[in-house]
C-alpha positions as CSV (number, residue, x, y, z in Angstrom):
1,X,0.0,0.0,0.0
2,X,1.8,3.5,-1.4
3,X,0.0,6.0,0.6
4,X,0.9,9.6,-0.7
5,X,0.7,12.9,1.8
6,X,-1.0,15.5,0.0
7,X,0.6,18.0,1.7
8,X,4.7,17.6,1.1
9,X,4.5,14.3,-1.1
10,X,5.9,12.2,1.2
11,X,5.2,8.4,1.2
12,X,4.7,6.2,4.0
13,X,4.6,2.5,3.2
14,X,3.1,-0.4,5.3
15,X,3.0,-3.8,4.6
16,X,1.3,-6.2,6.9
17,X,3.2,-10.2,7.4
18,X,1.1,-13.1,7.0
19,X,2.1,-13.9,10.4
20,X,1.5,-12.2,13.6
21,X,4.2,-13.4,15.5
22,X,4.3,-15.8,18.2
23,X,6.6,-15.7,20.8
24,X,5.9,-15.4,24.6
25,X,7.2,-12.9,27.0
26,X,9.9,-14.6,27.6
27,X,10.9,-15.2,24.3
28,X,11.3,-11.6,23.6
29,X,13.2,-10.8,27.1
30,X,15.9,-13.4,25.6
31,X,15.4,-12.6,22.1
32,X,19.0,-11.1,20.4
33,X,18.8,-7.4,19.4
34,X,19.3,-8.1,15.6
35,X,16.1,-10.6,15.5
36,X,13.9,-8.3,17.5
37,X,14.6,-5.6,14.7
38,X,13.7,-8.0,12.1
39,X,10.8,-8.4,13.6
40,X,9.5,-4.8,14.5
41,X,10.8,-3.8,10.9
42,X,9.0,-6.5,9.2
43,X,5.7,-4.5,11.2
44,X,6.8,-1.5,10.1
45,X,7.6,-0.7,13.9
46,X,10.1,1.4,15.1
47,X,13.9,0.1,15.6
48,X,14.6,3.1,17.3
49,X,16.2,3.0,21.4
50,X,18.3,0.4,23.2
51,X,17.2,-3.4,23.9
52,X,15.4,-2.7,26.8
53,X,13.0,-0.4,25.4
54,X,12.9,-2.8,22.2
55,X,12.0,-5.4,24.2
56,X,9.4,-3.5,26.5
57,X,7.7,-2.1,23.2
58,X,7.2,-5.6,21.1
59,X,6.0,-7.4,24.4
60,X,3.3,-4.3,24.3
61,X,2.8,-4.2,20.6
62,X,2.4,-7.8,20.6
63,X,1.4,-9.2,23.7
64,X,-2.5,-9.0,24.8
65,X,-3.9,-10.2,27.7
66,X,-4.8,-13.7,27.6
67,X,-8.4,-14.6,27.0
68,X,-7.8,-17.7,29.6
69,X,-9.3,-15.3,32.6
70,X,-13.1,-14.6,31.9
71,X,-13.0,-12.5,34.9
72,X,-10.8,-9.8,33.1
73,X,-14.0,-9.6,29.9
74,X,-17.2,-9.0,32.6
75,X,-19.3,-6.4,31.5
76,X,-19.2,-4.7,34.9
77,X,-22.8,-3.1,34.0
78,X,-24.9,-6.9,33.8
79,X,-23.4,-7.6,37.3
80,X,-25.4,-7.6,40.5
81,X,-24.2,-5.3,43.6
């Protein structure tokens, strides 16, 4: 997708994997610096900062909280007080 600014003709690109990738939390808090890059650039995510803050923004890109706890997904308005 070639998406052209209007304004100053700039173009921003974005292509979206096949894959969402599937590594745990842990897998990312031993993952080597040049394989995390790979895979926030081949998101289109920023390879900008040191590991740590790598690390701390693909476990928040790609992390979510796991659908295992129904407790987390009550709709607080149905329940009874």
């Amino acid at each position: 997708m070639d998406v052209r600014n209007r304004k100053n003709d700039e173009v921003s690109v974005f292509q979206m994997p096949l894959h969402y990738p599937r590594y745990s939390k842990e897998d990312y808090l031993d993952m080597p610096e040049w394989k995390l890059d790979r895979v926030l650039a081949d998101y289109g995510l920023s390879t900008y900062g040191d590991l740590a803050h790598k690390r701390e923004f693909a476990i928040g890109a790609f992390l979510w909280i796991s659908t295992h706890s129904p407790k987390l997904y009550q709709d607080k308005s149905s329940t009874t007080n």
